[in-house]
C-alpha positions in Angstrom: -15.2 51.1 -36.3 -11.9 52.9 -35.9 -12.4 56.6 -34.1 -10.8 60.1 -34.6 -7.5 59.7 -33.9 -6.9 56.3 -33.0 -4.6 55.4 -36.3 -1.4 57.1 -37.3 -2.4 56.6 -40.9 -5.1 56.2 -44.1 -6.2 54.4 -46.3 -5.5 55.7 -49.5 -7.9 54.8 -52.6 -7.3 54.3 -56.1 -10.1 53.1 -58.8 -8.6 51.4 -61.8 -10.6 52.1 -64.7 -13.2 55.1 -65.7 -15.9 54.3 -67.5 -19.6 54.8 -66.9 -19.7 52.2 -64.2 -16.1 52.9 -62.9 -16.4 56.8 -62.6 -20.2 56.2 -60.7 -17.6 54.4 -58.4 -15.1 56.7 -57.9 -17.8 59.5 -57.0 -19.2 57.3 -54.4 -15.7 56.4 -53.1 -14.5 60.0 -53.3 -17.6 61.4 -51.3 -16.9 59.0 -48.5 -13.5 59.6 -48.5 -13.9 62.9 -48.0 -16.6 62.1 -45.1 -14.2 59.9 -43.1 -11.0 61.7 -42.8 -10.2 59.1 -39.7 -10.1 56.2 -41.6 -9.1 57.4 -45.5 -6.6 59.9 -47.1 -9.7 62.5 -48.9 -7.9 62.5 -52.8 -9.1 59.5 -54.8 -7.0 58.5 -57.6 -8.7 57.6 -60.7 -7.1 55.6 -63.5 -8.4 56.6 -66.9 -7.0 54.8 -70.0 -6.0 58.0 -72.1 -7.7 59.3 -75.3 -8.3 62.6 -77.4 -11.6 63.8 -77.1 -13.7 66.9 -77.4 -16.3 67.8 -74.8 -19.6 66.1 -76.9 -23.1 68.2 -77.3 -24.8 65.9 -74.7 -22.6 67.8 -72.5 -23.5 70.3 -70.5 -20.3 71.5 -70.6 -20.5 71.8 -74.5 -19.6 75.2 -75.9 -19.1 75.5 -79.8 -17.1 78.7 -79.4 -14.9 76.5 -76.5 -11.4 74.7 -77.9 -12.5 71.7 -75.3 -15.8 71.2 -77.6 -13.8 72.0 -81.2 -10.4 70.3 -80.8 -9.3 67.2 -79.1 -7.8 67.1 -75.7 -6.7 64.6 -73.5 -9.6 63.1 -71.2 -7.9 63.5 -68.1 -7.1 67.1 -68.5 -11.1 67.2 -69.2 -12.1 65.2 -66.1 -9.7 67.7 -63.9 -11.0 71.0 -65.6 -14.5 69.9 -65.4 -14.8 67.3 -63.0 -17.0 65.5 -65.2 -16.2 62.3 -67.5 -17.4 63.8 -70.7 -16.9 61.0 -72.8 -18.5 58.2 -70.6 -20.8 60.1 -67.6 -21.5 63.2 -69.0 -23.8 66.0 -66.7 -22.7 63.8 -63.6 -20.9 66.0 -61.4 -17.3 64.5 -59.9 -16.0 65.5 -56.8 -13.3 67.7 -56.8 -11.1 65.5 -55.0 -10.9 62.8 -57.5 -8.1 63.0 -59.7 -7.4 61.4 -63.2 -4.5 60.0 -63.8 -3.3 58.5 -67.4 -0.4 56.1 -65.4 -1.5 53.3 -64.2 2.0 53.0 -62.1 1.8 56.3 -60.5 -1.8 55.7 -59.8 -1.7 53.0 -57.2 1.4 54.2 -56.1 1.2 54.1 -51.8 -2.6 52.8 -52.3 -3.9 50.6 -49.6 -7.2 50.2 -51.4 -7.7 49.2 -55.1 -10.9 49.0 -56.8 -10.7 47.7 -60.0 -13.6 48.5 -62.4 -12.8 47.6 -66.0 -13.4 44.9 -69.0 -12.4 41.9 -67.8 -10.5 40.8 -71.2 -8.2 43.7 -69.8 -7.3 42.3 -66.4 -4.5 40.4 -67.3 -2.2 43.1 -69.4 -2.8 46.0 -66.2 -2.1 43.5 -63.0 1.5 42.8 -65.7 1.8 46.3 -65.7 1.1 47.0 -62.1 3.7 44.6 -60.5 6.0 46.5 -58.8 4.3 49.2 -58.4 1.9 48.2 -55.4 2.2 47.8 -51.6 2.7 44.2 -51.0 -0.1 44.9 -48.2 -2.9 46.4 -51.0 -6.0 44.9 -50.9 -8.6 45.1 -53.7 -12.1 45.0 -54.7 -13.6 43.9 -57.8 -16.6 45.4 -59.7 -15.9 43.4 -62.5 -19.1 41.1 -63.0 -18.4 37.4 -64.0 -16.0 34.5 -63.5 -13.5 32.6 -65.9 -15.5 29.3 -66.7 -13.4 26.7 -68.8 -14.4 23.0 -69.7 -12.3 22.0 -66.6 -13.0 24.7 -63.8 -14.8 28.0 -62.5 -12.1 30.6 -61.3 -13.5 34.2 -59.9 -12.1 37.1 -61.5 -10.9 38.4 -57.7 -9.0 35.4 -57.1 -7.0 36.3 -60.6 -6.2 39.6 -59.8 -5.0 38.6 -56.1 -2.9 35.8 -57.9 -1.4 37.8 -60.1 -0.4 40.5 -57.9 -0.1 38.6 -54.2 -2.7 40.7 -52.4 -5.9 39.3 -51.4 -9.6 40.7 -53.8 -13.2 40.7 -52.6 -16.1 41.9 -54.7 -18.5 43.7 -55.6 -21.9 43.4 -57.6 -25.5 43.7 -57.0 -28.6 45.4 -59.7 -26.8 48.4 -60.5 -27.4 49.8 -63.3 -24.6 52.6 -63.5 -26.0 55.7 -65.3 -28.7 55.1 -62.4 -26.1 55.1 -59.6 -24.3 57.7 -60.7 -27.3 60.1 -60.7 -28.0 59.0 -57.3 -31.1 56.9 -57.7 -31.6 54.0 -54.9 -29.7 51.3 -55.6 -28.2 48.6 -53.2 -25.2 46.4 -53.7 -23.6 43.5 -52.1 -19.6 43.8 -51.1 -17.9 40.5 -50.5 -15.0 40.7 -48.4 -13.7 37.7 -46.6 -10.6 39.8 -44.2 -7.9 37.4 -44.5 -6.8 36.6 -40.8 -3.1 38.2 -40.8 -5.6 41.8 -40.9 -7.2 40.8 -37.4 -6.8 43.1 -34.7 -7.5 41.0 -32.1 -5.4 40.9 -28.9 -3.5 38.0 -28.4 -5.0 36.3 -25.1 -2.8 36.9 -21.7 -1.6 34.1 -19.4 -1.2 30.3 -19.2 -3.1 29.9 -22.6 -2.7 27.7 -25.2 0.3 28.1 -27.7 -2.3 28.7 -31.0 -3.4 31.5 -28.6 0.1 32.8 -28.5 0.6 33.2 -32.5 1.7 36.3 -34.2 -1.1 36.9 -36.8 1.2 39.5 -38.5 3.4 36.1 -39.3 0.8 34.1 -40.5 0.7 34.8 -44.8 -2.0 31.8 -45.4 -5.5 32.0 -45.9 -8.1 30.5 -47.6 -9.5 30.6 -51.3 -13.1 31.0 -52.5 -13.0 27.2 -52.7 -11.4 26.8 -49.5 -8.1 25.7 -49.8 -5.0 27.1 -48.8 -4.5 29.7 -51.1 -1.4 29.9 -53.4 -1.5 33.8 -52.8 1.3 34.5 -49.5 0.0 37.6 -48.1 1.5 40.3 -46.3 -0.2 42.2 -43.6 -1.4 45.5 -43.4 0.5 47.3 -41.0 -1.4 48.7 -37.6 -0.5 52.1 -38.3 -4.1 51.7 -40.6 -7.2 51.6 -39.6 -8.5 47.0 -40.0 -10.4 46.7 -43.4 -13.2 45.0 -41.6 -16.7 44.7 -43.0 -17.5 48.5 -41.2 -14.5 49.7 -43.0 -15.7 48.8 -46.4 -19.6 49.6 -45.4 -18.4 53.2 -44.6 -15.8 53.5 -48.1 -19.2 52.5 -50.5 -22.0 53.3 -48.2 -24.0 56.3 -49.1 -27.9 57.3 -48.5 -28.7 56.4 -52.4 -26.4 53.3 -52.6 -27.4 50.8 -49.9 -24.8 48.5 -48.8 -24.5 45.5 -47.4 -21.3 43.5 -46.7 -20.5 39.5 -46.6 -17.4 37.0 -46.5 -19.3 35.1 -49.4 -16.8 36.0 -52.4 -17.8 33.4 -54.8 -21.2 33.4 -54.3 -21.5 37.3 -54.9 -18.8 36.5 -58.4 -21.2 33.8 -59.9 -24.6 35.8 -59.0 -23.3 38.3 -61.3 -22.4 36.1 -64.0 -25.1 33.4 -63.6 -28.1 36.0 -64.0 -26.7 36.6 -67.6 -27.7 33.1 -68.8 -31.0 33.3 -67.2 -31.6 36.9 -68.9 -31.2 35.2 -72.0 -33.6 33.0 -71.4 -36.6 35.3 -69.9 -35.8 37.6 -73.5 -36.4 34.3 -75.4 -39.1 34.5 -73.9 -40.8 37.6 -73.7 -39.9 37.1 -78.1 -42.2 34.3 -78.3 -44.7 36.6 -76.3 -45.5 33.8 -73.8 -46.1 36.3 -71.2 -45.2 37.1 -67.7 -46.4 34.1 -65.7 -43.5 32.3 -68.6 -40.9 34.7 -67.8 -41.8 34.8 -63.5 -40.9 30.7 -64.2 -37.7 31.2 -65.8 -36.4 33.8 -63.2 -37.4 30.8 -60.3 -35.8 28.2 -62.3 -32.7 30.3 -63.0 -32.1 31.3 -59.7 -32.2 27.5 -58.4 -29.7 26.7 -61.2 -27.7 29.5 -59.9 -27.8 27.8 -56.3 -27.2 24.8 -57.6 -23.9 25.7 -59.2 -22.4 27.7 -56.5 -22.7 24.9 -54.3 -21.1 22.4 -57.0 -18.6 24.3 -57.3 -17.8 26.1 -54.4 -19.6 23.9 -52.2 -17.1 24.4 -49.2 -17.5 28.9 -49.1 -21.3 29.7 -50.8 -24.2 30.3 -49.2 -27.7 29.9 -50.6 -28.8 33.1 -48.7 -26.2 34.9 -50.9 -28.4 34.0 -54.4 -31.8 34.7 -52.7 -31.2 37.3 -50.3 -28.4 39.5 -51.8 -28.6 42.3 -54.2 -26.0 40.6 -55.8 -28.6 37.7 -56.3 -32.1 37.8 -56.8 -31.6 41.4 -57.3 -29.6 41.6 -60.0 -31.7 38.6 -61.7 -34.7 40.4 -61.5 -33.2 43.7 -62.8 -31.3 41.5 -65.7 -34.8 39.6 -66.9 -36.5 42.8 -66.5 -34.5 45.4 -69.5 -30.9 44.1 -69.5 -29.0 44.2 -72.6 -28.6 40.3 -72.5 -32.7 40.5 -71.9 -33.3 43.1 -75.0 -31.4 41.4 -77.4 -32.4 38.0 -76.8 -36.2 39.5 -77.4 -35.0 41.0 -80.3 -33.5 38.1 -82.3 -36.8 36.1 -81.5 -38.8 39.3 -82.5 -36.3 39.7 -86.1 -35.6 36.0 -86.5 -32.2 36.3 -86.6 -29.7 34.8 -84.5 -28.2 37.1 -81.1 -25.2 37.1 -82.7 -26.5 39.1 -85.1 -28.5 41.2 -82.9 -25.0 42.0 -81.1 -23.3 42.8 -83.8 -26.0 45.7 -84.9 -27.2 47.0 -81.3 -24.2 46.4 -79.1 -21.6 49.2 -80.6 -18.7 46.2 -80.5 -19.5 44.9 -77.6 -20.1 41.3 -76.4 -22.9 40.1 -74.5 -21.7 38.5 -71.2 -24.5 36.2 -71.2 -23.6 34.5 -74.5 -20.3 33.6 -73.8 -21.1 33.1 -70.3 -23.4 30.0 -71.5 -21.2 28.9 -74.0 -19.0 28.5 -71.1 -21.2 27.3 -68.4 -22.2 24.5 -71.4 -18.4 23.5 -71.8 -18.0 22.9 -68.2 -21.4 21.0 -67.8 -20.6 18.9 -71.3 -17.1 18.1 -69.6 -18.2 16.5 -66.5 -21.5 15.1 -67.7 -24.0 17.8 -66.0 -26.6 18.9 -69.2 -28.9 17.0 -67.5 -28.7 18.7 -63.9 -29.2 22.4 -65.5 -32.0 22.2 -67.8 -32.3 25.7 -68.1 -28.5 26.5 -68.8 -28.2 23.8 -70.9 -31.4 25.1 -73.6 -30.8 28.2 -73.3 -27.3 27.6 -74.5 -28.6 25.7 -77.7 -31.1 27.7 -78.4 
């Protein structure tokens, strides 16, 4: 890992998005920021999609007598004043050296780092907005769980922000539930981050060597996708005035005592985990509705996480490992926290338990929400239909037309 003085610069950090699960994020970010001075600037930037609020009575910062609890004000003057997302974390302290910031433009401005952390229907509209805006050497990380799934392909949400905005995206995902994180109950995680080969600080080899010994690797702009193919994205290098995003690099920018990391080049395998799990969820609430007990539900969960193998290596057979599904947080983990008191879990019970179908159960518990895990198998059922798979994933394909 880089040392005290051995870089002339920082890595500077910004978080794209603030809700619950983007501002537990950006405290965990900003606290190791602060803790590694020789590898990142210490002010994290936090982009917060502006609103009017007043400071609500779960707060602890709630005052009837205050202005800030009677009339609105703008949520990022309310994050700075208090450190505390009212609207979205409230009682969870904020470091002070996170700062909210309502432009997305001005927010990654000179950022080596983005983590993006919002609703994936949004993706699209802010990488528009943030061309131009970026270092053409940015790299990213996404907490966004879930891939695009179509009836021709499987695409990782990662791979669409790096295509959109030429930088290259890992992940992030793993069971955390983020009102849990945030109030700094063990968790772990699983960071995918594959460091494209132009990043390598690897001498280049003295003497009568070969000529592929001899290359540049600050020339090179190719690398390879989650499915392994040459990637469409050209890539610039990061310069070697900062400190290498290696695996230690990201380990020590998300690593804290409560929030147990552990990093891997396995980008797609991490991306469908996090999707996958939602289907099988489904399923172990159907379950637990018809009351057919644990020992049922234990069945589902092994039969779901094979599925889960089975598609990664499908689909991606050339970049996923197995290990990644039944070793990870970001697999078995995640699966078991999902079929244990998800939201795709709960209200999958429920419509058994009311008779009703889980659309209707989403529309009366879910606030205007979607659940992931229905659209996810709607998906996942298109794709299978398309190529002639039903057969091959019994469990997607029921839990689908149930």
């Amino acid at each position: 890992m880089a040392t005290l003085g051995a870089y002339e610069q920082r890595h500077k950090v910004t978080v794209v998005g603030s809700g619950n699960w983007g501002s537990a994020i950006a405290k965990i970010v900003a606290e190791n920021t602060k803790e590694h001075p020789e590898l990142f600037r210490p002010d994290v930037e936090m982009w917060v999609y502006e609103e009017n609020v007043t400071v609500p009575k779960v707060s602890k910062r709630y005052d009837a007598s205050s202005e800030y609890s009677t009339k609105p004000h703008k949520l990022t003057d309310l994050i700075n004043l208090f450190h505390e997302n009212v609207k979205y974390l409230p009682n969870v302290p904020l470091p002070t050296n996170i700062h909210a910031n309502p432009s997305l433009q001005d927010s990654v401005k000179d950022s080596s780092i983005l983590i993006f952390n919002l609703p994936h229907q949004f993706i699209n509209k802010l990488c528009e907005d943030m061309k131009g805006f970026i270092l053409p050497y940015a790299r990213g990380i996404s907490c966004i769980k879930g891939v695009n799934v179509s009836s021709e392909d499987v695409s990782l949400f990662s791979e669409s922000i790096g295509e959109k905005l030429g930088i290259y995206c890992g992940a992030l995902s793993g069971a955390n539930i983020a009102n849990e994180v945030a109030l700094e109950k063990f968790s772990e995680t699983t960071i995918a981050y594959d460091p494209p080969p132009m990043d390598s600080r690897n001498p280049t080899p003295k003497g009568p060597t070969p000529k592929s010994s001899e290359l540049d690797l600050k020339q090179i702009t190719e690398h390879k996708d989650s499915k392994g193919r040459t990637s469409r994205v050209k890539l610039t290098a990061q310069p070697s005035e900062l400190p290498p995003l290696d695996h230690d690099v990201m380990k020590a920018l998300f690593h804290r005592h409560y929030f147990h990391v552990h990093v891997v080049s396995d980008v797609a395998g991490v991306s469908l985990g996090g999707a996958l799990k939602n289907i099988v969820a489904l399923t172990a609430g159907f379950v637990a509705g018809l009351q057919w007990g644990d020992n049922a539900k234990a069945a589902i969960m092994r039969v779901g996480l094979l599925e889960m193998v089975k598609f990664g290596k499908m689909f991606f057979k050339n970049t996923v490992h197995t290990a990644t599904f039944t070793e990870e947080s970001a697999g078995v983990a995640d699966l078991i926290t999902s079929c244990s008191g998800g939201r795709n879990y709960r209200c999958a019970k429920m419509s058994v338990e009311r008779r009703v179908g889980i659309d209707v159960v989403e529309q009366e518990e879910m606030n205007g929400q979607m659940l992931q895990g229905v659209s996810t198998a709607r998906d996942v059922n298109s794709l299978l239909k398309a190529r002639g798979l039903e057969k091959d994933f019994p469990l997607f394909t029921a839990t689908y037309r149930e």
